[in-house]
N, C-alpha and C positions, 0 to 999 in steps of 0.2 A: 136587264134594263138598269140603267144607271141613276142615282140616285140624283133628284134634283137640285141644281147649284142655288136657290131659293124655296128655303123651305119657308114655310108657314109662320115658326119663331123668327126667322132673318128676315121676312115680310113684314110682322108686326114689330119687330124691334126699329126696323126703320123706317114704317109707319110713326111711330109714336116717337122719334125723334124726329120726325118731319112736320110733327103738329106740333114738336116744343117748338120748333125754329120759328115758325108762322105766330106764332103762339107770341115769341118773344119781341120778334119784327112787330106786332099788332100794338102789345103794349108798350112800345119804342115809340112808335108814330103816335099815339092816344096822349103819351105824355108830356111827348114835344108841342101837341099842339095843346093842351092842358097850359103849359108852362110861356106859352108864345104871347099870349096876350098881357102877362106881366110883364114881360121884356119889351111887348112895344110900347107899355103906357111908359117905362123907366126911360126906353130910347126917345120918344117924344116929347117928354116932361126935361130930360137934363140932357137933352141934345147931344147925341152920341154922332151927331154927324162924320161924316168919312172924309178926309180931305186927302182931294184926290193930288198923284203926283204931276210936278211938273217939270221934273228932270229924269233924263234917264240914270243908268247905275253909271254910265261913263262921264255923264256929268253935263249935257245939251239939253235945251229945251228940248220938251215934247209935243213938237208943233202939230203933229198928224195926229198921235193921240189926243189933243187937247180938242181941235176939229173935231174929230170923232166923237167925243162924248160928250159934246159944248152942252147937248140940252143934260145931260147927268151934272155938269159943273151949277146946274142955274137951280137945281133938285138940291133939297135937303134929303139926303138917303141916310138914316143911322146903319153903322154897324156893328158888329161881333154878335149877331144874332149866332152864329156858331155857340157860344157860353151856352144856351137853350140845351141844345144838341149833347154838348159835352156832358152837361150836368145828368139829363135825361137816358142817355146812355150810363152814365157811371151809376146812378140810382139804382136800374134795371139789373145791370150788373150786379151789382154788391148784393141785392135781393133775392134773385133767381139763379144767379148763374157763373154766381162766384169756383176759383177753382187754382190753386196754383199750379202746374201743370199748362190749364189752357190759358185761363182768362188776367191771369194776373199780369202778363207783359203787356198784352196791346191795352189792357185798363191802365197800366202806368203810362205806357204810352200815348195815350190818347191823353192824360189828364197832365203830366208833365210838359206835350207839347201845343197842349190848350194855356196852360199858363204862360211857355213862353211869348206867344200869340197874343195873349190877356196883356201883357207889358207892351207891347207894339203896340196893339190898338187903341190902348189908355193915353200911351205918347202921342200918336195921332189925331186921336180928337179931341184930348186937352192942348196939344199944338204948344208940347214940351221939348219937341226933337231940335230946337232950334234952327228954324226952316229946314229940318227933315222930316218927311209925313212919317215919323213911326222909328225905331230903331234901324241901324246902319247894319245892310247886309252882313258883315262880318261879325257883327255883335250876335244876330240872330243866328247867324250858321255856328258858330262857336258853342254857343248854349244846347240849339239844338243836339250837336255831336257831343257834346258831353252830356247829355241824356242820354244819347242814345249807346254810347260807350260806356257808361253804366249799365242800363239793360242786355248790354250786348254780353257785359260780363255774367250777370243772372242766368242769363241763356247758357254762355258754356259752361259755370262755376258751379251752379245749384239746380240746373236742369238737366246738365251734364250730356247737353248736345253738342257734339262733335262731327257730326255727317254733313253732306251736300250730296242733296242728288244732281248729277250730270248726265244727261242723258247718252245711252249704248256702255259706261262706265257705272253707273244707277252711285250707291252710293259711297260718296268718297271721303275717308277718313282723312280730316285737316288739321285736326286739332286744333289749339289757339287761336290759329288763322280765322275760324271761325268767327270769333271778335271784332278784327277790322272789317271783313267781310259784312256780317250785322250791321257797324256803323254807318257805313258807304251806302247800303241796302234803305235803311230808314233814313240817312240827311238826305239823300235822292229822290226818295216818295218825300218826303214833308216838304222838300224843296217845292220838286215839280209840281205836285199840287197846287201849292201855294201861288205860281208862277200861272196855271192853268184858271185861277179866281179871278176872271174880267170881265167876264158879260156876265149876264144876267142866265141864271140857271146854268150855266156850263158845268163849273166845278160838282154842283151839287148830284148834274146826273149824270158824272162821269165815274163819281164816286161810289152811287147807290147800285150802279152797273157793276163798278168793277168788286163792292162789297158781296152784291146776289155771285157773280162767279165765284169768290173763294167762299161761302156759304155752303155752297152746292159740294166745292171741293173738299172742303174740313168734314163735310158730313159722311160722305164716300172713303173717305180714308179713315174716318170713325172717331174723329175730333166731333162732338157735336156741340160741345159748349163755347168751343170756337164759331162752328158754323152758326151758335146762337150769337154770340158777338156780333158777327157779321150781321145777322138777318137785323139784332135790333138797331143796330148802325144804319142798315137800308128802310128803317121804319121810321126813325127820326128824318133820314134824307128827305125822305117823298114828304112829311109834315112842313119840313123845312122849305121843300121845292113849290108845294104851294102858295108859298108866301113870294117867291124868290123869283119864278117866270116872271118872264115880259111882261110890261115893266114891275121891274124889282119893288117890293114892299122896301127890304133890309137886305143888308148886306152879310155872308159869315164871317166875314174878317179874317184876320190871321189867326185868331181863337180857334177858329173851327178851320183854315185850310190845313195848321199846324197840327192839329190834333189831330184829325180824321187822316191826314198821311203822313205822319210817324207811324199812327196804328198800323195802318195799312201795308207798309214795312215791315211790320213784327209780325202780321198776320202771315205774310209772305215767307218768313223764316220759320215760324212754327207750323206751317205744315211744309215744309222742304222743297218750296218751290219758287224761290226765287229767281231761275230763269224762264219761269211758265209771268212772271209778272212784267218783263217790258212787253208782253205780250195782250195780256190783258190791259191790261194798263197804257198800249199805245200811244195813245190821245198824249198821255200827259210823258211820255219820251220824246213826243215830235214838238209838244209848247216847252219844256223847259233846254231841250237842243236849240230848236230856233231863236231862242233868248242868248243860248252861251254862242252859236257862230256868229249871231251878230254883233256881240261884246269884241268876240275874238276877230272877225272881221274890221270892227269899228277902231279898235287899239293896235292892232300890228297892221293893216294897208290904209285905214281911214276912209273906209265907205261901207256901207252899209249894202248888205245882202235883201235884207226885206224893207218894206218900205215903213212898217211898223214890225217893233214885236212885243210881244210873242206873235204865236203864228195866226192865231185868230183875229189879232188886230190887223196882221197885215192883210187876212182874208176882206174886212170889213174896209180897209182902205181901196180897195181892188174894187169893190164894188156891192162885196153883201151883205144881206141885211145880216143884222146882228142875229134876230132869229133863225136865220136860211145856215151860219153857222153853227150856232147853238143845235139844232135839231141835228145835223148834216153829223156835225161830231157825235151825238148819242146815237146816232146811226151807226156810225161807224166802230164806236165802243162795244155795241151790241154784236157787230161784229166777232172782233178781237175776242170778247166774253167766250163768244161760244167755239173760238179757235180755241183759245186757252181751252175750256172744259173739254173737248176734242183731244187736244193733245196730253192732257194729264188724264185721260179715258184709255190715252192709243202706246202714250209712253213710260208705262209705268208708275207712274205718281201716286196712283191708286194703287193701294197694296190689298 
């Protein structure tokens, strides 16, 4: 008889790394909402209002969005309730589950590209961009990559990661390469995230979703202070989501879409699975595409593909409610999650 491939110690070891994860998720969400009600007496008192856009990146009114969310325009909404989040996850972190190895990138990450977010949203509702709600794409994608091409260097320099796994090839020695690779991997999460933050609860449970699958994965491959990352990232979410469903208490801002997908990029590169993430991650592949073909449609033919974008606003010009999309996508993430955990089960990702 062969010996069992789960013994009793491999039972309780990840037993008791599965009660840290919950454990660290619990006190993620306890603290955010602990910390929520100072941020809304601050957002209510110094008016942290959101002014919302009213041109696109190419430079037209935004007649159909402005439509669309005429009753949000007439709403005092504060935001960068994200700040909450960032803070709360970095506390948790630094206390329980600090580590350089796992937690020290996506913690930079998260907190570097909460500041760059923090400078957006401060321009915004001080109404300092001179008539631009926030800083100019190119100012933010700049900053962001140059965060992230610093971290990218930690990663090969002092971590001394040099792999990708590719699937049927497993893992492939790039060396250097590694670097732009990293940068491309988190400006694309922090972007589309960012790009994916329009309605009410969207971003937040697309996030908490795609957070619980690499959770699940970091812990399987025997990262667990990663998968604690993760889980208290999806603790803060859902405190966050409470506030955030229809209709919207606050908004997370660019504090919190930048911060939570930069991480989410690094989380994706330390455990070696950045082609298991346009997978998981779907939702926010199909809203920040349908943003660049209709840029690239609108400037090289001069028409317009959707009728709004991203893709969820075009869904809600078409006819649905804001909720019927909202739900529809976390549907469909929940999806994608457990395709992704499927295939890093079936493809090797799991060692």
């Amino acid at each position: 008889m062969h010996d069992p491939v789960f013994t009793q110690e491999v039972i309780t070891r990840f037993a008791d790394a599965l009660i840290k994860l919950f454990a660290l998720g619990f006190v993620g969400f306890s603290l955010t909402m602990l910390l929520t009600p100072f941020y809304t007496f601050a957002a209510y008192r110094y008016r942290f209002w959101k002014v919302q856009r009213t041109t696109s990146t190419t430079g037209e009114l935004l007649q159909v969005f402005t439509k669309l969310h005429a009753e949000k325009f007439r709403r005092n909404i504060p935001t960068m309730a994200g700040a909450v989040m960032v803070v709360a996850i970095a506390v948790v972190t630094l206390l329980f589950n600090l580590d350089r190895q796992q937690t020290w990138l996506p913690l930079a990450a998260l907190l570097g590209g909460g500041i760059v977010g923090l400078i957006d949203d401060i321009i915004n509702i001080r109404g300092l961009g001179g008539g631009v709600s926030g800083l100019r794409s190119s100012i933010k994608f700049a900053m962001i990559a140059a965060l992230a091409l610093a971290l990218g260097w930690y990663f090969y320099a002092k971590l001394g990661a040099h792999f990708v796994y590719l699937p049927v090839l497993h893992n492939v020695d790039i060396g250097w390469l590694l670097v732009p690779l990293f940068v491309m991997v988190v400006v694309s999460t922090g972007n589309a995230v960012n790009i994916s933050d329009g309605l009410d609860g969207l971003a937040g449970g697309l996030l908490a979703i795609a957070y619980g699958a690499y959770g699940f994965i970091a812990l399987l491959q025997g990262f667990p202070l990663i998968g604690g990352f993760c889980f208290t990232v999806v603790g803060a979410l859902l405190a966050y989501l409470w506030f955030n469903i229809f209709p919207a208490r606050f908004f997370m801002g660019d504090v919190g879409s930048f911060a939570l997908g930069t991480a989410l990029g690094v989380v994706a590169m330390l455990t070696n699975t950045v082609f298991l993430l346009p997978i998981i991650g779907l939702l926010f592949v199909l809203e920040a595409g349908s943003s660049l073909i209709q840029i690239m449609s609108k400037r090289l033919f001069g028409k317009k593909i959707f009728i709004s974008a991203p893709l969820h606003h075009h869904l809600e010009a078409i006819g649905w409610p804001e909720t019927k999309v909202t739900m529809r996508f976390w549907v469909i993430a929940q999806v994608c999650a457990m395709v992704g955990l499927l295939i890093a089960l079936a493809g090797g990702y799991i060692i």
